[in-house]
Backbone as numpy.savetxt, mean C-alpha at the origin, in Angstrom:
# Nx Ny Nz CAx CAy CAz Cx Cy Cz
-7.98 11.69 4.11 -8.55 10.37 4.35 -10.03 10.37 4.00
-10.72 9.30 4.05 -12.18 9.24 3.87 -12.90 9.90 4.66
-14.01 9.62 4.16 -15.25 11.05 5.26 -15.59 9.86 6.30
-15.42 10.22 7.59 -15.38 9.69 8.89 -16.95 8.36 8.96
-16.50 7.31 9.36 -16.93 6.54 9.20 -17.20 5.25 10.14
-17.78 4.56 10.24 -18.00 3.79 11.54 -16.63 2.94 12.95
-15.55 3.63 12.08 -14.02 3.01 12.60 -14.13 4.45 13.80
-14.35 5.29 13.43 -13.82 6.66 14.00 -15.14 6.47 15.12
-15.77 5.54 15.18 -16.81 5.81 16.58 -15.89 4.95 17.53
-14.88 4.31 17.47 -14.18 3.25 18.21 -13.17 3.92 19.21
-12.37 3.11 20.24 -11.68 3.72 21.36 -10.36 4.30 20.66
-10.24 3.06 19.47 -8.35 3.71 19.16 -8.85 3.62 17.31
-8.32 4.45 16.77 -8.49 4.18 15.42 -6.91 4.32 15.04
-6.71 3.92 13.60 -5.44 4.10 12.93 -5.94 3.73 11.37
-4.95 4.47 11.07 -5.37 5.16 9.14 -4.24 4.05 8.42
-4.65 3.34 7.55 -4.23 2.28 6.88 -3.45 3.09 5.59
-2.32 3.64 5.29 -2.13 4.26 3.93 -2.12 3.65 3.18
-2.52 3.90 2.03 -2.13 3.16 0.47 -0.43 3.71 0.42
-0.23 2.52 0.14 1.50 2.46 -0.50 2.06 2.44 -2.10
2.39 3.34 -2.28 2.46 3.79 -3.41 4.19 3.32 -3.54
4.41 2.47 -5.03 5.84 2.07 -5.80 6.31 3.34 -6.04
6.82 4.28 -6.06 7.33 4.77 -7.19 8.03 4.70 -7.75
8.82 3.45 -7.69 9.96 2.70 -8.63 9.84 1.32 -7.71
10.29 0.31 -8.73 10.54 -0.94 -8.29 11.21 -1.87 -9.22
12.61 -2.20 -8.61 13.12 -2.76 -9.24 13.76 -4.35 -8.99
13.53 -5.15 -9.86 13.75 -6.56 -9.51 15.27 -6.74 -9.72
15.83 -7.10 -8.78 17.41 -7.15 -9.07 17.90 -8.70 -8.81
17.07 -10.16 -8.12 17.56 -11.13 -8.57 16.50 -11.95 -7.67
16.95 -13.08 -7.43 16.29 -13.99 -7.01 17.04 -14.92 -5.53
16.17 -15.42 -4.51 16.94 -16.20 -3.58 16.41 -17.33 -3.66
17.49 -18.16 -2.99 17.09 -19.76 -3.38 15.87 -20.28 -3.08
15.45 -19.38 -2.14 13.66 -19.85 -1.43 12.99 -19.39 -2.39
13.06 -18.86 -3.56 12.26 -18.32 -4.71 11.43 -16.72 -4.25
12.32 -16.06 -2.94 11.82 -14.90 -2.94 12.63 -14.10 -4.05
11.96 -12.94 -4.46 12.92 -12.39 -5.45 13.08 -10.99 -4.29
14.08 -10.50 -4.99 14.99 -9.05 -4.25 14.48 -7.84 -5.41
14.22 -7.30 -4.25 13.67 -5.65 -4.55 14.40 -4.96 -4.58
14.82 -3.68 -5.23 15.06 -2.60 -4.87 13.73 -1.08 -5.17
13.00 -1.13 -4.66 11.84 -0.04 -3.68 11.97 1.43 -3.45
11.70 2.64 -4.39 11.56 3.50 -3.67 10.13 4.22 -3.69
9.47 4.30 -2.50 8.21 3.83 -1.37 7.66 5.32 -0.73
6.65 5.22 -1.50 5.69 6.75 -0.38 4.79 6.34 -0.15
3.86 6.94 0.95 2.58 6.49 1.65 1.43 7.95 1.19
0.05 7.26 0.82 -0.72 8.54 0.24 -1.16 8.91 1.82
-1.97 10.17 1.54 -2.97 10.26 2.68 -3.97 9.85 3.09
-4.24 9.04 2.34 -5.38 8.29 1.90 -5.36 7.03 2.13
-6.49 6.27 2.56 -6.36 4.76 2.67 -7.76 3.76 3.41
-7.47 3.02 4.27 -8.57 2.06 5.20 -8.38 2.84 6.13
-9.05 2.32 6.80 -9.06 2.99 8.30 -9.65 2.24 9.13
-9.00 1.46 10.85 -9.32 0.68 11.11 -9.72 1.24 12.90
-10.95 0.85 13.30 -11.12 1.00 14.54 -10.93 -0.40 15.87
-10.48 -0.07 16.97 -10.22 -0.99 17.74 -11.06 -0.61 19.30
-11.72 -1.36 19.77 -12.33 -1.17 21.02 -12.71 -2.88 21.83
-12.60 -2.40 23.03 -12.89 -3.79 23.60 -13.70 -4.46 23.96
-14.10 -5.52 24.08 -15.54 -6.53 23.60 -15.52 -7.81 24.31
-16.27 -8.18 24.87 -16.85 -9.58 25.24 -16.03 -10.67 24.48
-16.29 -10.51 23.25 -15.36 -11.62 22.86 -15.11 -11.13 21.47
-13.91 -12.12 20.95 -12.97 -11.27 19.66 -14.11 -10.89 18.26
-14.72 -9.61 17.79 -15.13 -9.52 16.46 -14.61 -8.94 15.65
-14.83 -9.00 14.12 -14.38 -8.52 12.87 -15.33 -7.83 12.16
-15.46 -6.69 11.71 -16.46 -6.11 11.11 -15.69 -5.28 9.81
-16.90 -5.02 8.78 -16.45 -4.54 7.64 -17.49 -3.32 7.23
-16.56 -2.22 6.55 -17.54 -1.50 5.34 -16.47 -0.65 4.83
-17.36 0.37 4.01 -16.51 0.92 2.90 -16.73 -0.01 1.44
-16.37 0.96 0.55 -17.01 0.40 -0.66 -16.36 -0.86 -0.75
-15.12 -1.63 -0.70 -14.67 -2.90 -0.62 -14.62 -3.90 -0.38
-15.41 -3.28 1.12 -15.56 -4.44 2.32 -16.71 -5.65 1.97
-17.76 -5.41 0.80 -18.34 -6.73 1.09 -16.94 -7.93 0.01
-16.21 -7.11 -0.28 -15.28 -8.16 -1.16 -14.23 -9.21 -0.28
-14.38 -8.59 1.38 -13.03 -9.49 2.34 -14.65 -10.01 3.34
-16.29 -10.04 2.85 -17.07 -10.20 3.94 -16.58 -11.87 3.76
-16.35 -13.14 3.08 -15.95 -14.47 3.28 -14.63 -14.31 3.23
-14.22 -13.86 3.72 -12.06 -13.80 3.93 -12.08 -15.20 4.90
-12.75 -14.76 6.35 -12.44 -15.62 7.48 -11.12 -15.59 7.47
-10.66 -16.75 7.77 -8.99 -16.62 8.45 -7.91 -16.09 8.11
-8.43 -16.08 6.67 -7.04 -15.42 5.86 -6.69 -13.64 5.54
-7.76 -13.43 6.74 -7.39 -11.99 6.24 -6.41 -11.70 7.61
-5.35 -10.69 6.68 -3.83 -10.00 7.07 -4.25 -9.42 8.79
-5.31 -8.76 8.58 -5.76 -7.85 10.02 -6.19 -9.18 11.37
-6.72 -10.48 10.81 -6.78 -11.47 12.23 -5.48 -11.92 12.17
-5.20 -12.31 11.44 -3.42 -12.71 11.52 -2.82 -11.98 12.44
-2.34 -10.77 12.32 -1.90 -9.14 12.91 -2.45 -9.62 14.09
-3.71 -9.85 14.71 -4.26 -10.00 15.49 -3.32 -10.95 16.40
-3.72 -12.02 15.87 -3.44 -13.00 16.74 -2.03 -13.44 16.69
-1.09 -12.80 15.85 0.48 -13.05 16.40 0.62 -12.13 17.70
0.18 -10.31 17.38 0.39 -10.05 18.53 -0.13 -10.45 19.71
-1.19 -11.03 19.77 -1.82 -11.71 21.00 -0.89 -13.11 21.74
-0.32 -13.34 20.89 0.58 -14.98 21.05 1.94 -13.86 21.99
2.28 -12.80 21.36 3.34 -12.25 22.31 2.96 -11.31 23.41
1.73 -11.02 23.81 0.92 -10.27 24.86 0.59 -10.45 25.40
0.33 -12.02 25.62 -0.12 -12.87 26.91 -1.38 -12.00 27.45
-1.67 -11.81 28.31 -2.47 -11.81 29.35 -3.31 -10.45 28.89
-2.13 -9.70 28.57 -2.49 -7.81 28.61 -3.90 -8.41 26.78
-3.47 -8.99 26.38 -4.77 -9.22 25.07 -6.06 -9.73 25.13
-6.97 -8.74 26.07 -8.15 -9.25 25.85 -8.49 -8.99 24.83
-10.28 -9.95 24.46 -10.95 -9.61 23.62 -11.03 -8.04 22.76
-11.14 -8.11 21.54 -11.36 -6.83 20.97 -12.38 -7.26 19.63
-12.91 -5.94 19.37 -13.70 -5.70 18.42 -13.10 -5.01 17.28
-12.61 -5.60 16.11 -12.00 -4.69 15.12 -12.87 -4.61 14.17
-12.91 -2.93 13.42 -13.54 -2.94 12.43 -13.04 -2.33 11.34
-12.60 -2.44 10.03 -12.45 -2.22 8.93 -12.96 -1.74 7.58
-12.82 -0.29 7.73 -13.28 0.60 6.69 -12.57 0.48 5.37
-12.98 -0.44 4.59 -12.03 -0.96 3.12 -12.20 -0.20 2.46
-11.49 1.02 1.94 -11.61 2.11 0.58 -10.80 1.81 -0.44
-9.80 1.12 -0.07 -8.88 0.57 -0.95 -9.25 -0.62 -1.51
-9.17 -0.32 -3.11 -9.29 -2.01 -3.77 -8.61 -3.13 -3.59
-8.96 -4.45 -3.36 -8.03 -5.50 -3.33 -7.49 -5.80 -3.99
-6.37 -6.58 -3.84 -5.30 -7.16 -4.54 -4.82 -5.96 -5.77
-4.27 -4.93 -5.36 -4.44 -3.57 -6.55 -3.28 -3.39 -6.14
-1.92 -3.52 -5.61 -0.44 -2.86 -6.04 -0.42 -2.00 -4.97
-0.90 -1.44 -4.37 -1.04 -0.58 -3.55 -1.04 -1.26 -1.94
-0.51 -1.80 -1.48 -0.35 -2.30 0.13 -1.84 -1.88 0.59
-2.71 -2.54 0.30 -4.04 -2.52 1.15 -3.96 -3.18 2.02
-3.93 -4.55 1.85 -3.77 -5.41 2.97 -2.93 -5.47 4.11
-1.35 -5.38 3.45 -0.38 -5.36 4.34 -0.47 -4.05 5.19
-1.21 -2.65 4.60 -1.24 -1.28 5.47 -2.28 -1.96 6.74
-3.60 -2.71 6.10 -4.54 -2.87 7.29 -3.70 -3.87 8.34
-2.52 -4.77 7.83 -2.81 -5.49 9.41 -1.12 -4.64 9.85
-0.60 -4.03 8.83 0.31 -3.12 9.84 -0.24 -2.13 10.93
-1.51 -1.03 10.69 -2.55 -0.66 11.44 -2.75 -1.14 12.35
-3.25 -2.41 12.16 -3.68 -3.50 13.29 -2.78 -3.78 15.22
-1.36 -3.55 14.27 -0.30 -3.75 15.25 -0.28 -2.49 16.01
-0.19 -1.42 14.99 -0.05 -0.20 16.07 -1.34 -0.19 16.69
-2.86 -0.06 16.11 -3.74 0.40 17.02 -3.93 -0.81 17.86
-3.44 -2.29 17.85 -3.56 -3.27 19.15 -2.51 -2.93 20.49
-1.73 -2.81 19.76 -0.62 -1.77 20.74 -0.85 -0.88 21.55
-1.37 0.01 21.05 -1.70 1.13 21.49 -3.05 0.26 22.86
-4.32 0.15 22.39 -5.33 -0.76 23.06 -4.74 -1.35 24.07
-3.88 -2.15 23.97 -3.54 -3.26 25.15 -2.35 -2.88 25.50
-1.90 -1.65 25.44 -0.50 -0.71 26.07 0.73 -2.13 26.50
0.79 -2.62 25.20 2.01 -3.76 25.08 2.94 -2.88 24.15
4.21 -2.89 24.77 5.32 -2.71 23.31 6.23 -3.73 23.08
6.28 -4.57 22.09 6.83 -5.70 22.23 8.44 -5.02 21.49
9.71 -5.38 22.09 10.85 -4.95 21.41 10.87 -4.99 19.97
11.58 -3.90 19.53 11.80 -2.93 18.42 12.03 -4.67 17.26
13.07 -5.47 17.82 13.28 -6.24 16.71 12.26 -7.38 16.74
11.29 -7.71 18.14 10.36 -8.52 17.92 9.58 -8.24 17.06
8.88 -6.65 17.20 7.75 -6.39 16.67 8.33 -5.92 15.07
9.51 -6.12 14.37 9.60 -6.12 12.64 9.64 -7.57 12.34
9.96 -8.51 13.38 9.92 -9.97 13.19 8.33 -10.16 12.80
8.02 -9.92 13.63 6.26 -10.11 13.67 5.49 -9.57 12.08
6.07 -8.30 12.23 5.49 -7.67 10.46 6.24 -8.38 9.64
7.21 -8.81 9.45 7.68 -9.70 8.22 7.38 -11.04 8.24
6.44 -11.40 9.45 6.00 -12.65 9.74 4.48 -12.68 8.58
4.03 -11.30 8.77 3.08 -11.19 8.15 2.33 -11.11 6.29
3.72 -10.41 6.15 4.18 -10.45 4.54 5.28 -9.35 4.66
6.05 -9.15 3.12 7.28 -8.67 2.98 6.85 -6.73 3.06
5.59 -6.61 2.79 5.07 -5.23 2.64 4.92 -4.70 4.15
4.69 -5.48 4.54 4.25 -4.81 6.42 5.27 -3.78 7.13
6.25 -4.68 7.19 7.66 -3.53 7.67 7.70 -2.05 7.27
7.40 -1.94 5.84 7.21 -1.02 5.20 6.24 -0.26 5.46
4.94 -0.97 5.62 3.40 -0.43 5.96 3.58 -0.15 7.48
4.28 -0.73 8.30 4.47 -0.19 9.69 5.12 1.23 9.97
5.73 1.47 8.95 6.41 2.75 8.91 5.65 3.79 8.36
5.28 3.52 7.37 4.39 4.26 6.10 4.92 5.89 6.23
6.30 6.19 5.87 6.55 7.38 5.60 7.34 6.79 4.33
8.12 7.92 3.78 9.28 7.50 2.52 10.09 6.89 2.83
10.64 5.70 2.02 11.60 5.20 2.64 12.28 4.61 0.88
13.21 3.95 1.19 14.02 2.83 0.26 13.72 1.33 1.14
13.28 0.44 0.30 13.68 -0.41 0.89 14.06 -1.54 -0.05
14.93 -2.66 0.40 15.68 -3.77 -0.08 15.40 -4.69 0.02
15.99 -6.02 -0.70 16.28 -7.28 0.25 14.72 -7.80 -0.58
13.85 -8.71 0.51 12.75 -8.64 -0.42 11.28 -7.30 0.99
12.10 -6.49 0.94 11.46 -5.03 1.55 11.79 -4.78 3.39
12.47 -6.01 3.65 12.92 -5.75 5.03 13.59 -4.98 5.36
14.98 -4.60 4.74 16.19 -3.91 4.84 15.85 -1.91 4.35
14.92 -1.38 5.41 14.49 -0.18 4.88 15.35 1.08 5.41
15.46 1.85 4.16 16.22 3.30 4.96 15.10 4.37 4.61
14.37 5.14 5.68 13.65 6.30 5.38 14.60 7.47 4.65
13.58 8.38 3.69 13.98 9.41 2.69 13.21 10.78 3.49
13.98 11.49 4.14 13.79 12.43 4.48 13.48 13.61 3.51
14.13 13.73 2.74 13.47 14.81 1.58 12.87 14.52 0.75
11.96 13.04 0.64 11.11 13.61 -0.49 9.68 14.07 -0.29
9.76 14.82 -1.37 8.78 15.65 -1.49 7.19 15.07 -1.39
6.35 15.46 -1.14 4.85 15.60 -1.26 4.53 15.75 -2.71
3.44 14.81 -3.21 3.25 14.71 -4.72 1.76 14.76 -4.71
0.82 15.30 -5.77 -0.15 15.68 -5.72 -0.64 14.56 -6.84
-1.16 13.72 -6.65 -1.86 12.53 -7.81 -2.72 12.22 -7.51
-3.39 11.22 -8.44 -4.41 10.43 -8.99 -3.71 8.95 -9.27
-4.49 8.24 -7.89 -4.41 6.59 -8.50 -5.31 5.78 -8.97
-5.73 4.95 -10.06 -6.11 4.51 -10.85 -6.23 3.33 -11.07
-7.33 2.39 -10.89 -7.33 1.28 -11.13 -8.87 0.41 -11.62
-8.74 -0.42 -13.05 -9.71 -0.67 -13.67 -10.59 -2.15 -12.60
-10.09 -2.04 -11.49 -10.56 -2.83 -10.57 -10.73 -4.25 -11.34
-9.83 -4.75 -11.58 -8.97 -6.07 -11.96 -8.21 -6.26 -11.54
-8.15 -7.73 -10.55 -7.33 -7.89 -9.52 -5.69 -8.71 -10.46
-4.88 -8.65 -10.17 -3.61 -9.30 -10.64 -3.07 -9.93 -9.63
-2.84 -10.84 -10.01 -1.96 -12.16 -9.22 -0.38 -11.85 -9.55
0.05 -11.13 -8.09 1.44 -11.33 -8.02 2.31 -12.35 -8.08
1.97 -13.63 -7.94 2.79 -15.08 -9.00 2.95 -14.67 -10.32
1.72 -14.82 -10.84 1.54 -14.49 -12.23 2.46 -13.31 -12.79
2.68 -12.42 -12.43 3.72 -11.28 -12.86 5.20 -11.57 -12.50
5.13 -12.11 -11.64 6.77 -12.85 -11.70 7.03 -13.98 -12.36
5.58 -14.60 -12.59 6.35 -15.93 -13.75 6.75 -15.03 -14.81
6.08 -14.24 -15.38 5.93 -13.40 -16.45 7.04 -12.53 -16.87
8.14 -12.19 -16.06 9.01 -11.70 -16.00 10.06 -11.85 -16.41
10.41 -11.17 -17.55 11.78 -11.68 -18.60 13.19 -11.96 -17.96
13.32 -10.85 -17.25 14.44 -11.04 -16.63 14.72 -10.79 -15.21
15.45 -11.25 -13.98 15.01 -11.34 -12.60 16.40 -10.58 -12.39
17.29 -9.90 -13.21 18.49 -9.78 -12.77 18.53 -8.43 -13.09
18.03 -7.26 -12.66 17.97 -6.06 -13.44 18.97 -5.33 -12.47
19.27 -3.45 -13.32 19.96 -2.56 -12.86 19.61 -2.36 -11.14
19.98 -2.04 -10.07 19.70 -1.52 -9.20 19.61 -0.35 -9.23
18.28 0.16 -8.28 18.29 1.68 -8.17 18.89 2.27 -7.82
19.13 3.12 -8.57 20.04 4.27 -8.67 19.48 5.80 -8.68
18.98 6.48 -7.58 18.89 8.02 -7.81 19.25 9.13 -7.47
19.77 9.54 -9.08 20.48 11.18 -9.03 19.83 11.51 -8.82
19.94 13.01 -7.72 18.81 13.78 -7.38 19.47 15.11 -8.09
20.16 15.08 -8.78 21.00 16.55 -9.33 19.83 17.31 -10.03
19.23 16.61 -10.70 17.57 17.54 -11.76 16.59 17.45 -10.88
16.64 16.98 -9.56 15.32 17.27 -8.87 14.56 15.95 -9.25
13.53 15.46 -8.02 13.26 13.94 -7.24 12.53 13.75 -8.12
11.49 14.21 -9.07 10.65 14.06 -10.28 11.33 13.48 -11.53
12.29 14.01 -12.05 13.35 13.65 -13.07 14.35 12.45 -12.33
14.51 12.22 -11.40 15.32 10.56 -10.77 13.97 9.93 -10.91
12.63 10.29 -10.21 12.05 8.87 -10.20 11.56 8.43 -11.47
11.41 9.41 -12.67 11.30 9.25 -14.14 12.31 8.22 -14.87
13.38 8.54 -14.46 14.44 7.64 -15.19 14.60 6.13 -13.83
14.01 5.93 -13.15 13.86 4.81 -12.52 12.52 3.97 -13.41
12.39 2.80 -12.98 11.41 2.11 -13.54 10.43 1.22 -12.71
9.51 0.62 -12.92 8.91 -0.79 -11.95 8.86 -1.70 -13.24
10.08 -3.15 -13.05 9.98 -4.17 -13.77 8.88 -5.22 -14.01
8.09 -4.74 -12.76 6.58 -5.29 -13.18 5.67 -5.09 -13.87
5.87 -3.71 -14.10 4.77 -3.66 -15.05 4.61 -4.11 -16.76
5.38 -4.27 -16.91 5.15 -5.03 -18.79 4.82 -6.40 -18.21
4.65 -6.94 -16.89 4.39 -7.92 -17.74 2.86 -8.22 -17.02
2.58 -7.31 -16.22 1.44 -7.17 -15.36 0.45 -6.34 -16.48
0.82 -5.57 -17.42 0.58 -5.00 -18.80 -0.21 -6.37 -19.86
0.83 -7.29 -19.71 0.19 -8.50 -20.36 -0.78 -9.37 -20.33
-1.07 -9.49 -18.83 -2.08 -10.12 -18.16 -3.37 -8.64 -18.36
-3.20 -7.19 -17.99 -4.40 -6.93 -17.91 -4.02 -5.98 -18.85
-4.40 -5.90 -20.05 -4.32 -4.72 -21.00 -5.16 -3.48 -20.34
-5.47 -3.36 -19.61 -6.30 -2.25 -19.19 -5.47 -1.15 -18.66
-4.23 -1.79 -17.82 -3.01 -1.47 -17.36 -2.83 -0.24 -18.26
-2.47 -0.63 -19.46 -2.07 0.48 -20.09 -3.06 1.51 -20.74
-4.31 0.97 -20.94 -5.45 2.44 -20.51 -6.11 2.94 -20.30
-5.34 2.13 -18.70 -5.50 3.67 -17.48 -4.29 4.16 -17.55
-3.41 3.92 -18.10 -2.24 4.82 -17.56 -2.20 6.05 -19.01
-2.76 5.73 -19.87 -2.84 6.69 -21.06 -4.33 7.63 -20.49
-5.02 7.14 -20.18 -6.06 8.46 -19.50 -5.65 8.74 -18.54
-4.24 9.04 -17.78 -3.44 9.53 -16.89 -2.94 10.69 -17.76
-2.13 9.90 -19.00 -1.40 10.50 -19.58 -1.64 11.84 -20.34
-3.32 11.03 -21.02 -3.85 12.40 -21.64 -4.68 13.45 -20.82
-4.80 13.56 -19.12 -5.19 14.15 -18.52 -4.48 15.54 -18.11
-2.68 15.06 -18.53 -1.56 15.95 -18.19 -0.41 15.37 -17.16
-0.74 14.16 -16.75 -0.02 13.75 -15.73 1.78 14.14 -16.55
2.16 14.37 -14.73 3.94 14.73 -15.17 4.04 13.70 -15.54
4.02 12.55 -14.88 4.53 11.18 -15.33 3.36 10.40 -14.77
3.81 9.44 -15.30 2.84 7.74 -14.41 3.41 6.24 -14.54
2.97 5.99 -13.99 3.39 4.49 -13.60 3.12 3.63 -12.69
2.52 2.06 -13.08 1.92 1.02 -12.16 2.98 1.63 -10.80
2.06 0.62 -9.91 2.53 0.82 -8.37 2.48 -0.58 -8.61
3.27 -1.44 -7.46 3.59 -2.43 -7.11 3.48 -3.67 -8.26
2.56 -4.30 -8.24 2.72 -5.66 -8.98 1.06 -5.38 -9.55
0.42 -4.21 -9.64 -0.41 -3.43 -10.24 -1.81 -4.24 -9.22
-3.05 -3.50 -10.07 -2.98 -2.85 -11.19 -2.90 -1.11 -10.98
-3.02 -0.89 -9.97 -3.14 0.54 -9.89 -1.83 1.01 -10.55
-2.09 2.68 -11.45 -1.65 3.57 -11.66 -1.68 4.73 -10.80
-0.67 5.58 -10.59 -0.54 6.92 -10.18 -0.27 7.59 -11.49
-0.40 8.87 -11.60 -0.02 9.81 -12.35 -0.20 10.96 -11.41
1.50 11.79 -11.07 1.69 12.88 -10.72 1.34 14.23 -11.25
0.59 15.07 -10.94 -0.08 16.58 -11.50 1.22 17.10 -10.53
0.50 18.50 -10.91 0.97 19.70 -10.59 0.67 20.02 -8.90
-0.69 20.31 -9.32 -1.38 20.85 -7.91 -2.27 19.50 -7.11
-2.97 19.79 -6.43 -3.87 18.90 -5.58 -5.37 19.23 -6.39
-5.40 20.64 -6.65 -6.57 21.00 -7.09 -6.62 19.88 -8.56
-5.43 20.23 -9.17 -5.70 19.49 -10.94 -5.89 17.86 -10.69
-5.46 17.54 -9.45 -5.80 16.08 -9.41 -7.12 15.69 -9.23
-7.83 16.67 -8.65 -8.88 16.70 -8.02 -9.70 16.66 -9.17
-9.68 17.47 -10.14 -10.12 17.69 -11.34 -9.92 16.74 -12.10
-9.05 15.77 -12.29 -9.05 15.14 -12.95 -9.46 14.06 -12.58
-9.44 13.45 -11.17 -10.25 12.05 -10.84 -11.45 12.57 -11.19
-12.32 13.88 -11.17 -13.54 13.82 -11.30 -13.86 13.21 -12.26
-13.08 13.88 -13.43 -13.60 13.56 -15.17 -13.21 12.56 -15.28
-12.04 11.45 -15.04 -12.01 10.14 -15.75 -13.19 9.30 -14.64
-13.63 9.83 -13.76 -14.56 8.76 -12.61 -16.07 9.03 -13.70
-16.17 10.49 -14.17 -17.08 10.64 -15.43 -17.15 9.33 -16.87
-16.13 9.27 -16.79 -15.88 8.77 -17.94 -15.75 7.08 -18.02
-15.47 7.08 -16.93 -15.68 5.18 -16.29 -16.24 5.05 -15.12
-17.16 5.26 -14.40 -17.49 4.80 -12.93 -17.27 3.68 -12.67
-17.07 2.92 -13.43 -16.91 1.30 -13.18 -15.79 1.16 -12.91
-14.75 2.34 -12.67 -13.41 1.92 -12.23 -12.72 3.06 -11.12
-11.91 2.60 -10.74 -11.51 3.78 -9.16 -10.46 4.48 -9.63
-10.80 5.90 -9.42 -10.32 6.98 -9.32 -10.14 7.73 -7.86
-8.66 8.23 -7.44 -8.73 8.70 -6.20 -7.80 9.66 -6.65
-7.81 10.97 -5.89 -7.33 12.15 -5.71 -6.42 12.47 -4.51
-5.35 12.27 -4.45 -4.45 12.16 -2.86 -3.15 12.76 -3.12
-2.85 13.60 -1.98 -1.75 13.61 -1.58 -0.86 12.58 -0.97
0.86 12.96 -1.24 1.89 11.76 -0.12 2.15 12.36 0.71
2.75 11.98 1.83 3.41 12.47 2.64 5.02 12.50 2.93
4.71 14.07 2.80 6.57 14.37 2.60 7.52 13.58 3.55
8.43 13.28 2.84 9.77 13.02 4.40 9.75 13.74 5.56
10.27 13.18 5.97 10.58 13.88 7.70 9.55 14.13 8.69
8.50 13.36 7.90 7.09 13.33 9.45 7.51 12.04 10.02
């Protein structure tokens, strides 16, 4: 995670992961114009990080390199939302709190920033105001929030379906040593689904017979050609992935971030240095996932 920071002076903290695609596949559409996923989903070690302590009356605070980008959010940011549904089911036990938000993660970048911070939100308000609201209230509540939350509430490996509600955790997969990547150009997830040739694709499918590297290779994310179209940059960063050595790579979510899987932790390390050399004007991060079965 980041080097400890004004969240970690607070009573309860909780670590926001970046959510990493590593496949995503569009398999159709519902009449409400949500489209259906099929998702298979790791969480880095890496991410926001949000502190919670209690206060006179309700505040919001920001930093981290991101944070002056959500300083005019006001209402619409995911973490008061988070806030104040669980407060609507906590009655009494929800006093005032002071939340603060360490943004390391770029916005609107493919990567569940948002939806990780106000999934965070729930556990460390939880935790704070020692409410547990039932198992099926509190996924009502995260899918109240957006379709990523459920997912971000969990933030281990998982599969998930449907448009990301319907999740089964992946106990064996493995820990991956990468570099995610992004020319910090935000993409409009409308925009990549208008963009989208076809809404009716293969469902995922993975053989694990050659080992979880070779299934998630022959899987795909249908977003990206056309999230490719809107930001040509898309494709290079994913070629200074490519020519760095990455095993493979590929957008995360509805972009723009890239991952590209190395070998070691060390070669990732090495390699965000030199492409952060080579562009500072764009984010480079060095992270581990976290294996199944935590």
């Amino acid at each position: 995670m980041p080097d400890e920071g004004l969240a970690s002076a607070f009573s309860v903290t909780e670590e926001a992961r970046a959510k990493i695609n590593l496949a995503l596949h569009v398999t159709g559409q519902r009449p409400d114009g949500y489209h259906l996923l099929d998702m298979l989903v790791t969480f880095a070690c890496y991410g926001d990080r949000l502190g919670f302590t209690p206060s006179q009356a309700d505040a919001f605070t920001l930093s981290g390199r991101f944070g002056g980008r959500l300083a005019d959010d006001g209402g619409t940011n995911l973490v008061l939302k988070a806030r104040d549904l669980l407060r609507e089911q906590s009655g009494s036990l929800a006093f005032p709190v002071h939340i603060h938000l360490e943004k390391n993660l770029p916005i609107a970048s493919g990567i569940g920033g948002g939806s990780a911070d106000a999934a965070a939100t729930l556990r460390g308000l939880m935790r704070l105001w020692g409410t547990t609201p039932p198992e099926g209230m509190l996924a009502a509540l995260a899918l109240k929030l957006g379709a990523d939350v459920p997912m971000c509430l969990e933030s281990r490996p998982l599969i998930a379906r449907g448009i990301g509600e319907k999740i089964q955790p992946v106990s064996d997969l493995p820990a991956f040593a990468m570099v995610l990547a992004n020319p910090l150009k935000g993409v409009s997830t409308p925009d990549v689904f208008r963009r989208l040739a076809t809404k009716n694709n293969p469902a995922l499918e993975l053989s694990q017979s050659a080992g979880w590297l070779t299934a998630i290779a022959a899987a795909r994310n249908d977003l990206e050609p056309p999230a490719r179209e809107l930001v040509p940059e898309i494709a290079t960063i994913s070629a200074m992935l490519q020519g760095r050595g990455a095993v493979m790579t590929r957008m995360s979510g509805s972009g723009a971030t890239c991952f590209g899987i190395f070998k070691t932790m060390t070669e990732a390390k090495d390699v965000a240095a030199a492409l952060h050399g080579e562009r500072p004007d764009w984010y480079f991060q060095a992270t581990e996932t976290i294996p199944g079965g935590r």
